[in-house]
C-alpha positions as a Markdown table, in Angstrom:
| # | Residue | x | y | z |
|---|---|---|---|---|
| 1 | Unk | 2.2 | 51.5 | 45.0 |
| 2 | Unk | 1.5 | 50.3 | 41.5 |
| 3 | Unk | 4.3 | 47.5 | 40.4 |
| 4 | Unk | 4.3 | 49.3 | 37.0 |
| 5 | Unk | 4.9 | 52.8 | 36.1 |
| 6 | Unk | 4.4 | 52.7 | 32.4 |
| 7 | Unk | 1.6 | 50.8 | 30.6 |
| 8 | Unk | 1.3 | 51.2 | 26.7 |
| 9 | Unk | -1.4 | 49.2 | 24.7 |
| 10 | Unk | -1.8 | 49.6 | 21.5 |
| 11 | Unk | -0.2 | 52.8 | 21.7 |
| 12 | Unk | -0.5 | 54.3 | 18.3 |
| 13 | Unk | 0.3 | 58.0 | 16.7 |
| 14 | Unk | 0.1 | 59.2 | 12.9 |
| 15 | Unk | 1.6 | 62.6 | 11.8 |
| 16 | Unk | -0.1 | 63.5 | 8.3 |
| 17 | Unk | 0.6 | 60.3 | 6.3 |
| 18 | Unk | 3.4 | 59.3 | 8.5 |
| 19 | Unk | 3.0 | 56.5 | 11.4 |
| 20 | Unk | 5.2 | 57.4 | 14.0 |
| 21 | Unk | 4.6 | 54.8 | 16.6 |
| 22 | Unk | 2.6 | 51.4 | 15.4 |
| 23 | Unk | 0.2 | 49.5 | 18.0 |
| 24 | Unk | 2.8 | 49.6 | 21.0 |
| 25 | Unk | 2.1 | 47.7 | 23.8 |
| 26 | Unk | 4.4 | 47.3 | 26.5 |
| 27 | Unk | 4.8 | 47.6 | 30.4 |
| 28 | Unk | 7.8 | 49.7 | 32.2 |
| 29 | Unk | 8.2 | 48.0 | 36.2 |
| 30 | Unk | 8.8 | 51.0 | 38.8 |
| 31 | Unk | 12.3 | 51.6 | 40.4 |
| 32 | Unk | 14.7 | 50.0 | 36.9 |
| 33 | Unk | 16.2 | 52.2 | 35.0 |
| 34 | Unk | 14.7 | 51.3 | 31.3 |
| 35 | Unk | 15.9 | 51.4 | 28.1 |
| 36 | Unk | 13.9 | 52.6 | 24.8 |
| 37 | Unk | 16.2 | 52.0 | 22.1 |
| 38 | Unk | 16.2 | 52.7 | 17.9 |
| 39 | Unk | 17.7 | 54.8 | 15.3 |
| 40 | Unk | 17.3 | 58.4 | 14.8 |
| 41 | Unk | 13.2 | 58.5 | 13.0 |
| 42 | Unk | 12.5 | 55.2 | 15.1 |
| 43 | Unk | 9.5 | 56.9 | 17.3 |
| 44 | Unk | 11.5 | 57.6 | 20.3 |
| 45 | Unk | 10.8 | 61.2 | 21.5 |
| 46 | Unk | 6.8 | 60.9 | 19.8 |
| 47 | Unk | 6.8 | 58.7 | 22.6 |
| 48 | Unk | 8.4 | 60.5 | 25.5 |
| 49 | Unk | 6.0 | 63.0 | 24.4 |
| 50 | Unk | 2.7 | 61.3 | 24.4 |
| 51 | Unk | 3.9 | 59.8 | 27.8 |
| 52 | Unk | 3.7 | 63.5 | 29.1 |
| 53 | Unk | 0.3 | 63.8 | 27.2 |
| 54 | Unk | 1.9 | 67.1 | 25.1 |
| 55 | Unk | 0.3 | 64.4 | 22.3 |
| 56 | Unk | -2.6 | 62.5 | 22.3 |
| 57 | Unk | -2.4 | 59.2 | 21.0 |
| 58 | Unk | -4.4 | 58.6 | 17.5 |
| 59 | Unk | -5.1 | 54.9 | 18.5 |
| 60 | Unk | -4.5 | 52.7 | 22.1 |
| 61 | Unk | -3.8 | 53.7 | 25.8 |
| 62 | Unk | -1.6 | 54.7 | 27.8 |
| 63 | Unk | -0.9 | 54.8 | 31.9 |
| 64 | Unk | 2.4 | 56.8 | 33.5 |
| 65 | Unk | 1.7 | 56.2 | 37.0 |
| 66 | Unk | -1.6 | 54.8 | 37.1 |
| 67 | Unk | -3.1 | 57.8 | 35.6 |
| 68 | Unk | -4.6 | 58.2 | 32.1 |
| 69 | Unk | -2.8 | 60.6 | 30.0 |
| 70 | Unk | -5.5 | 61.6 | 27.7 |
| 71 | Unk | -7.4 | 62.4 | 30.8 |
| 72 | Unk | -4.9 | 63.5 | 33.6 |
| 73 | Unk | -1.8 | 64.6 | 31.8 |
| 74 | Unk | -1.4 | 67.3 | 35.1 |
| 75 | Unk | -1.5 | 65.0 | 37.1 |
| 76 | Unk | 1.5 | 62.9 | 35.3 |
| 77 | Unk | 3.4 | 65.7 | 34.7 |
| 78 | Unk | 3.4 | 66.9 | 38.3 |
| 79 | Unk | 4.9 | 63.7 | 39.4 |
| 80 | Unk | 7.4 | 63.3 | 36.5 |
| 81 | Unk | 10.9 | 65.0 | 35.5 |
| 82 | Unk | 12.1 | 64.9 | 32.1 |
| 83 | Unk | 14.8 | 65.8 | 30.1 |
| 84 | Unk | 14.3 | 66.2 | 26.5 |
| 85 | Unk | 16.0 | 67.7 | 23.2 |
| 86 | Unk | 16.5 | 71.4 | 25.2 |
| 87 | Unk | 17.3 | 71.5 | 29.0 |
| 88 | Unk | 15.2 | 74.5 | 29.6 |
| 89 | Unk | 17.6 | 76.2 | 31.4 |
| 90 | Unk | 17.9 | 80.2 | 31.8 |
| 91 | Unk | 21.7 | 80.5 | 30.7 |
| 92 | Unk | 21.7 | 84.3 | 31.8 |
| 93 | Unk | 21.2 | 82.8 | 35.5 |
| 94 | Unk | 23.0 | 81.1 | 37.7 |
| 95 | Unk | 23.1 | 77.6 | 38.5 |
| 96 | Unk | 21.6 | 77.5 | 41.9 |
| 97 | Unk | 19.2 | 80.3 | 40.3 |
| 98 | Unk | 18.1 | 78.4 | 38.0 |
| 99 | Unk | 17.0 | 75.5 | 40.4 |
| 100 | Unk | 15.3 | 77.8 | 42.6 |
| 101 | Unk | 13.1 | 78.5 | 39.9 |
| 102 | Unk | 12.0 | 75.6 | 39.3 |
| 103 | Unk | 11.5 | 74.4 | 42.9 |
| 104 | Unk | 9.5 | 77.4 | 43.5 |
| 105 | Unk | 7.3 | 76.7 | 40.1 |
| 106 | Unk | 7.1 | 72.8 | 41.5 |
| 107 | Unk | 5.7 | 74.7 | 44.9 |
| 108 | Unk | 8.6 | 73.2 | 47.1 |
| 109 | Unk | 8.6 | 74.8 | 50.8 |
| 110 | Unk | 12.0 | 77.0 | 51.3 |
| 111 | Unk | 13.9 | 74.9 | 52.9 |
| 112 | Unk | 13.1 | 71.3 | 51.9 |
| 113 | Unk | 14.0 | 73.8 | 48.6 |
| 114 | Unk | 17.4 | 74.9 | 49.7 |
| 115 | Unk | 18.4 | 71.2 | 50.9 |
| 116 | Unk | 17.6 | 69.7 | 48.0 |
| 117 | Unk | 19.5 | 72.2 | 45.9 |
| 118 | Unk | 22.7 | 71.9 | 47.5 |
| 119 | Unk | 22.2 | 68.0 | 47.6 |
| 120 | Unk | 21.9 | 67.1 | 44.2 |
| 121 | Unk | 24.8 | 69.9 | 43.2 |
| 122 | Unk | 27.1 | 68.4 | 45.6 |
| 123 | Unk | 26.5 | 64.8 | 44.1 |
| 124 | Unk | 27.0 | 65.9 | 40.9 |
| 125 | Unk | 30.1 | 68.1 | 41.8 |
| 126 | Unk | 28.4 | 71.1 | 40.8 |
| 127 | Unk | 27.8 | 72.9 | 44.4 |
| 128 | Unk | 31.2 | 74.7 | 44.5 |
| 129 | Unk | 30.2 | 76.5 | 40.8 |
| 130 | Unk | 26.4 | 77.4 | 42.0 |
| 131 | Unk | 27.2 | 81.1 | 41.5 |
| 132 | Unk | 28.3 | 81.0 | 38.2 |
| 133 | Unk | 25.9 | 82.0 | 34.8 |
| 134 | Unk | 24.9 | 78.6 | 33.1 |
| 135 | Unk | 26.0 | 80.0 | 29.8 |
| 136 | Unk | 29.4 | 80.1 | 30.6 |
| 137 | Unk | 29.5 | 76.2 | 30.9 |
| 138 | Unk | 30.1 | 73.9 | 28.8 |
| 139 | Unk | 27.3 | 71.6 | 27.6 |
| 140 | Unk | 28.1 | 68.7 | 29.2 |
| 141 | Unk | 27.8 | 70.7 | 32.6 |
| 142 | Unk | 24.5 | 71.8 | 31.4 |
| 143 | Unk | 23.7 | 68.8 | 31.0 |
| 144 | Unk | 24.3 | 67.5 | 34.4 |
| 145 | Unk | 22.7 | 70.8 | 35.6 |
| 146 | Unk | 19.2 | 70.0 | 33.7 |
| 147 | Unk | 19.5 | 66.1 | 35.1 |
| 148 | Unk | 19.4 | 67.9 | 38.6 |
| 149 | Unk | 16.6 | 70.1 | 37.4 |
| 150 | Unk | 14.3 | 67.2 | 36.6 |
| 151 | Unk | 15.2 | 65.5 | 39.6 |
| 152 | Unk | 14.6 | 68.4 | 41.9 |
| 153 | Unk | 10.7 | 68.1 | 43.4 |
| 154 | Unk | 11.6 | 64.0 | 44.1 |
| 155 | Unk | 9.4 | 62.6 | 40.8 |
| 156 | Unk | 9.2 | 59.1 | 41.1 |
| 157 | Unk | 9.4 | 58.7 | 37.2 |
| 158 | Unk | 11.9 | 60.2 | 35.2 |
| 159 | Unk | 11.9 | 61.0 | 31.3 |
| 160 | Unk | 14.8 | 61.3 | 29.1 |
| 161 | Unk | 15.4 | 61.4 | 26.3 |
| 162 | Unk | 19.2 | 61.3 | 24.3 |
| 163 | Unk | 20.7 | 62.9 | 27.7 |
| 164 | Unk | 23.9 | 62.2 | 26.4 |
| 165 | Unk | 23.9 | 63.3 | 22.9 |
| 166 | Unk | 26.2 | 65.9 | 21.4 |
| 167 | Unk | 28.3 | 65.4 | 24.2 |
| 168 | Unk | 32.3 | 64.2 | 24.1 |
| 169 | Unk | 33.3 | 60.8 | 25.2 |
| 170 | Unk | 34.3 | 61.6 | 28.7 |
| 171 | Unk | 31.2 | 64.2 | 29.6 |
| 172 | Unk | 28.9 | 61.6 | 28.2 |
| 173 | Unk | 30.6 | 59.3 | 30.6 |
| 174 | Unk | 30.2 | 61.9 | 33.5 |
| 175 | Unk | 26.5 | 62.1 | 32.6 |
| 176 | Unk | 25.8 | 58.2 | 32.4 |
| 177 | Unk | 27.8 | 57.9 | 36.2 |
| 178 | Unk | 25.5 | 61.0 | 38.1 |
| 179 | Unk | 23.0 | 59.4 | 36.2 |
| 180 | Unk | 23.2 | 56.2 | 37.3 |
| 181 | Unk | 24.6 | 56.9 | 41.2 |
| 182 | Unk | 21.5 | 59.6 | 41.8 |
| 183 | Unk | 18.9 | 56.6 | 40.0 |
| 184 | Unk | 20.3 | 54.4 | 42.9 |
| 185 | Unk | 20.4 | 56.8 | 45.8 |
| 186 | Unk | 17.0 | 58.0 | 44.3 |
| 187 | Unk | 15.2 | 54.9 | 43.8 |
| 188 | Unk | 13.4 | 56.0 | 40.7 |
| 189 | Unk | 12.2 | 54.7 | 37.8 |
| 190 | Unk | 13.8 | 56.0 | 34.9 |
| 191 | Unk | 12.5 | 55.6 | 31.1 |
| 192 | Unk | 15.8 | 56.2 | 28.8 |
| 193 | Unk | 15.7 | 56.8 | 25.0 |
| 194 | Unk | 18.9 | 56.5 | 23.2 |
| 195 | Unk | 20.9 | 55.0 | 20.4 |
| 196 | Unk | 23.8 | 54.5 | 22.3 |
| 197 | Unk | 23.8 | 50.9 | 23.2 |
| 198 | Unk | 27.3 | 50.9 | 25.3 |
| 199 | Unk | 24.8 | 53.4 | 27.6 |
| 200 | Unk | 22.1 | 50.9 | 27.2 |
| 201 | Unk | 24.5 | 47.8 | 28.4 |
| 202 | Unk | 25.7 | 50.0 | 31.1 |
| 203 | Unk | 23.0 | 51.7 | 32.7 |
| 204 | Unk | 19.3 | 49.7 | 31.7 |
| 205 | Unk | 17.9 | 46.7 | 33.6 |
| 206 | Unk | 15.3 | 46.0 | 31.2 |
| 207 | Unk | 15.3 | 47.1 | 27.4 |
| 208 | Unk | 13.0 | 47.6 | 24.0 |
| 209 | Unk | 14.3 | 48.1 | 20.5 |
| 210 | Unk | 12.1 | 50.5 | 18.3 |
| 211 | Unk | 12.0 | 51.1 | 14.5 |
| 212 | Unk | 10.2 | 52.9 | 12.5 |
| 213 | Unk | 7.3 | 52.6 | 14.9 |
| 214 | Unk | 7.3 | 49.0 | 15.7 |
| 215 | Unk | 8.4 | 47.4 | 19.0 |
| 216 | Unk | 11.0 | 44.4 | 17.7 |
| 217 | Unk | 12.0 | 43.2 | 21.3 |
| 218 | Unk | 12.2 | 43.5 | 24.7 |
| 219 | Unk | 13.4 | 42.3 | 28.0 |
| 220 | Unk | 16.8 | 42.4 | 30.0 |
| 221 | Unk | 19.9 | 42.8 | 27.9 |
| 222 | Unk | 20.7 | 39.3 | 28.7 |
| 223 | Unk | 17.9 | 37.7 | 27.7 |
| 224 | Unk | 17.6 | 39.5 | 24.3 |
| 225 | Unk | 21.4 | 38.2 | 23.8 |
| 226 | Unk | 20.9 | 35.0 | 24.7 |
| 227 | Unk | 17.3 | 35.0 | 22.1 |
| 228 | Unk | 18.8 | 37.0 | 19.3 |
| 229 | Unk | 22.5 | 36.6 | 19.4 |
| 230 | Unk | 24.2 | 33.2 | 18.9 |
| 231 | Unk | 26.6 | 32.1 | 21.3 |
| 232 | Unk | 30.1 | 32.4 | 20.5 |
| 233 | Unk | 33.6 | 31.8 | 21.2 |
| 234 | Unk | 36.6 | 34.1 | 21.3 |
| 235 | Unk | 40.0 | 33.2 | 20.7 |
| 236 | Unk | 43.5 | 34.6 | 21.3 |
| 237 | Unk | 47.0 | 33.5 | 19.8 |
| 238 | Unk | 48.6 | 32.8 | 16.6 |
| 239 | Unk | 48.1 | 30.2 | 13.4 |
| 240 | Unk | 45.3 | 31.6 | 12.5 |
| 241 | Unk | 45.9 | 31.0 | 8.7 |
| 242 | Unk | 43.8 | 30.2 | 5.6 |
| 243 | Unk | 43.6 | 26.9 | 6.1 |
| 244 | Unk | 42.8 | 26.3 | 9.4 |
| 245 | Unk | 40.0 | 29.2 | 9.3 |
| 246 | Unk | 38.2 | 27.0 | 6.4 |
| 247 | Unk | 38.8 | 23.3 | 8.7 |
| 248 | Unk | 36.8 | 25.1 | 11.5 |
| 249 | Unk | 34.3 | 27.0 | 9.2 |
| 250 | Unk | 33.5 | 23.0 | 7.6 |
| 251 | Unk | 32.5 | 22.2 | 11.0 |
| 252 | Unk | 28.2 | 21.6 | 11.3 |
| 253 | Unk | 28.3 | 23.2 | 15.0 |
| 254 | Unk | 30.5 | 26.4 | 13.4 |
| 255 | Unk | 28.4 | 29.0 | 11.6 |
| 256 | Unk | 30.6 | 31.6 | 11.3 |
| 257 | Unk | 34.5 | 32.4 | 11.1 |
| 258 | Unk | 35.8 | 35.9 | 11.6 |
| 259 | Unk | 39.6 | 36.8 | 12.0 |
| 260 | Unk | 40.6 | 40.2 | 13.7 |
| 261 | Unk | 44.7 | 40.6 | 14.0 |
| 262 | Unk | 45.2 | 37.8 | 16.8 |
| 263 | Unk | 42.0 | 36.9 | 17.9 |
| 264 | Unk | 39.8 | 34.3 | 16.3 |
| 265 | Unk | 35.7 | 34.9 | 16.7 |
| 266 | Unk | 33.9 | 31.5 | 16.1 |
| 267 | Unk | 30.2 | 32.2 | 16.1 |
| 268 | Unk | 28.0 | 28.1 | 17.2 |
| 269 | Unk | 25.2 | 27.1 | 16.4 |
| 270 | Unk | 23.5 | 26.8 | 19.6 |
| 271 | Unk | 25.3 | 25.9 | 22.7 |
| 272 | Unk | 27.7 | 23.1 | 21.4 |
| 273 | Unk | 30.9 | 21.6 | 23.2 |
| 274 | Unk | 33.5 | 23.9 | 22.2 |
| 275 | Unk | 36.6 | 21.0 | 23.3 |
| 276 | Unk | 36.8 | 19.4 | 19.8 |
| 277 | Unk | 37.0 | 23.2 | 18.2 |
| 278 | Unk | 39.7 | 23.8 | 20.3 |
| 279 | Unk | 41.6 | 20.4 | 19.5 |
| 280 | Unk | 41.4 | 20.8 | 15.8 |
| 281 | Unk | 42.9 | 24.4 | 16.2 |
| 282 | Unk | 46.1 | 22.8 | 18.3 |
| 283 | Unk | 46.3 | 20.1 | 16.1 |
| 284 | Unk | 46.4 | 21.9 | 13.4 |
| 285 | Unk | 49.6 | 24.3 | 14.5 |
| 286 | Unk | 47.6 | 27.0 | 16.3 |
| 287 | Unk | 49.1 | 28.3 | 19.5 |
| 288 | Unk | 46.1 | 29.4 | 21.9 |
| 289 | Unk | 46.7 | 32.4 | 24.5 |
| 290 | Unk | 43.2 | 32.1 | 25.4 |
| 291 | Unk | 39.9 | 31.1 | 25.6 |
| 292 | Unk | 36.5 | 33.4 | 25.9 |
| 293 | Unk | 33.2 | 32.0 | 25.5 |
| 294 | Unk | 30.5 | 34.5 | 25.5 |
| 295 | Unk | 27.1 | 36.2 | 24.2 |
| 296 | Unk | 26.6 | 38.7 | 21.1 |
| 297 | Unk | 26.9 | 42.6 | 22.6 |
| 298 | Unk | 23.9 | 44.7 | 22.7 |
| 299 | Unk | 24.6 | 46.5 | 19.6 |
| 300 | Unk | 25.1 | 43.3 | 17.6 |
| 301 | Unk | 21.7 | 42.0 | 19.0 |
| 302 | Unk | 20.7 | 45.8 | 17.9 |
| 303 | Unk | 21.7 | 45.7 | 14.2 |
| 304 | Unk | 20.3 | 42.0 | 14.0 |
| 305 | Unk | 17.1 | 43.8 | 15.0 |
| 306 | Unk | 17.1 | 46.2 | 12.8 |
| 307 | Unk | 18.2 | 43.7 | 9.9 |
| 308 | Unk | 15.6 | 41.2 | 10.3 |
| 309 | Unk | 12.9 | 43.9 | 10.2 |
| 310 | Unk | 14.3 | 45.7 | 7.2 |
């Protein structure tokens, strides 16, 4: 079995006068869930797409699989799920209708068929409401429903893209947690598009950030913090005043100063002994709760991204 289950190079596609994805090149391991990540216009689903060869790329390569999607797009689609803008569901059916469509278009013998539909409904807490019409629920349980769709004839790659969007806080949250217990029970690889970088933090073992065509990085989440963001320290307490702000922000290993209500963010330059920092701000009045040292958050290393190539 390959070690990789995406391979882009060069990967390339022009609409008209527009450049929707820009000499891509990047590899996707098998069995992670991965990350594609950029703004709304940044490429995203032009590239879920040409990964399913519904587009053909104007310039570069691509391999989902080991197989050549100009060439054997069957083939990839056969072996992959997606999910993309619209869950193709048949809302005047019902939920367990609905998957035994689909396992019967994906060919699946009756009862590896019926297994696997009460299986992945049960996981997802869905089994008990198998009866009812789709169009009754609401969209985040649609949206669970069309994760178990794609997941149904066993694809070793999964596809999707924004599963979470449109959705309120706590179905998004429902989605993200079937989505990452069926991905570990599964043992799939899982190629992710979103925005969403608290989902991205969460869920992806390796990420890319995408805009406007161009890859800008990509790697785990950790290493892209510790290349892109600077290190930092996080303070709790009180004293926090004008003058003491300015004494630290003086300092040569201080490059930043910001003050939120009680806390006290000092972004380093590089990874500096914090002690003396911490002994000015005592000496100078300011009573310390505590201490957090720690990395820039995905979605800061995200917007710095998206700054640096604007």
């Amino acid at each position: 079995m390959t070690t990789t289950a995406i391979r882009l190079d060069q990967l390339t596609r022009n609409f008209a006068s527009v450049r929707a994805v820009d000499h891509v090149s990047l590899d996707v391991p098998t069995g992670i869930i991965f990350g594609f990540l950029g703004p709304n216009g940044a490429g995203k689903t032009t590239t879920i797409n040409l990964l399913l060869g519904l587009l053909e790329p104007t310039e570069g390569h691509i391999e989902v699989l080991g197989f050549d999607t100009r060439t054997q797009a069957d083939e990839v689609r056969s072996r992959t799920g997606a999910l993309l803008e619209h869950t193709g569901l048949y809302e005047q059916m019902s939920a367990e209708d609905n998957l035994e469509f689909y396992g019967r278009i994906n060919r699946m013998p009756v009862a590896d068929r019926s297994a696997r539909i009460k299986e992945l409904l049960m996981r997802i807490g869905l089994w008990d409401r198998r009866k009812e019409r789709v169009g009754k629920w609401s969209k985040g349980m649609r949206q669970k429903l069309a994760l178990a769709r794609a997941m149904l004839h066993r694809p070793p790659l999964l596809l999707l893209d924004e599963p979470t969007a449109g959705l309120d806080v706590m179905a998004a949250n429902e989605v993200r947690n079937d989505l990452a217990t069926l991905a570990a029970r599964e043992g799939i690889t899982i190629f992710l598009t979103t925005h969403n970088m608290a989902e991205a933090e969460k869920l992806c073992a390796e990420v890319a950030v995408i805009r406007s065509g161009k890859l800008l990085g990509v790697g785990q989440p950790d290493r892209l913090r510790a290349q892109t963001g600077s290190p930092r320290v996080e303070i709790v307490g009180r004293g926090f005043d004008d003058p003491v702000v300015k004494a630290l922000q003086a300092q040569p290993q201080v490059a930043s100063v910001v003050t939120q209500n009680h806390h006290l963010i000092i972004n380093l330059r590089g990874d500096v002994d914090i002690a003396p920092l911490i002994s000015q701000l005592v000496g100078a009045g300011a009573q310390i709760e505590e201490v957090r040292r720690n990395q820039a958050s995905l979605e800061e290393v995200f917007v710095k991204l998206m700054e640096e190539e604007r």
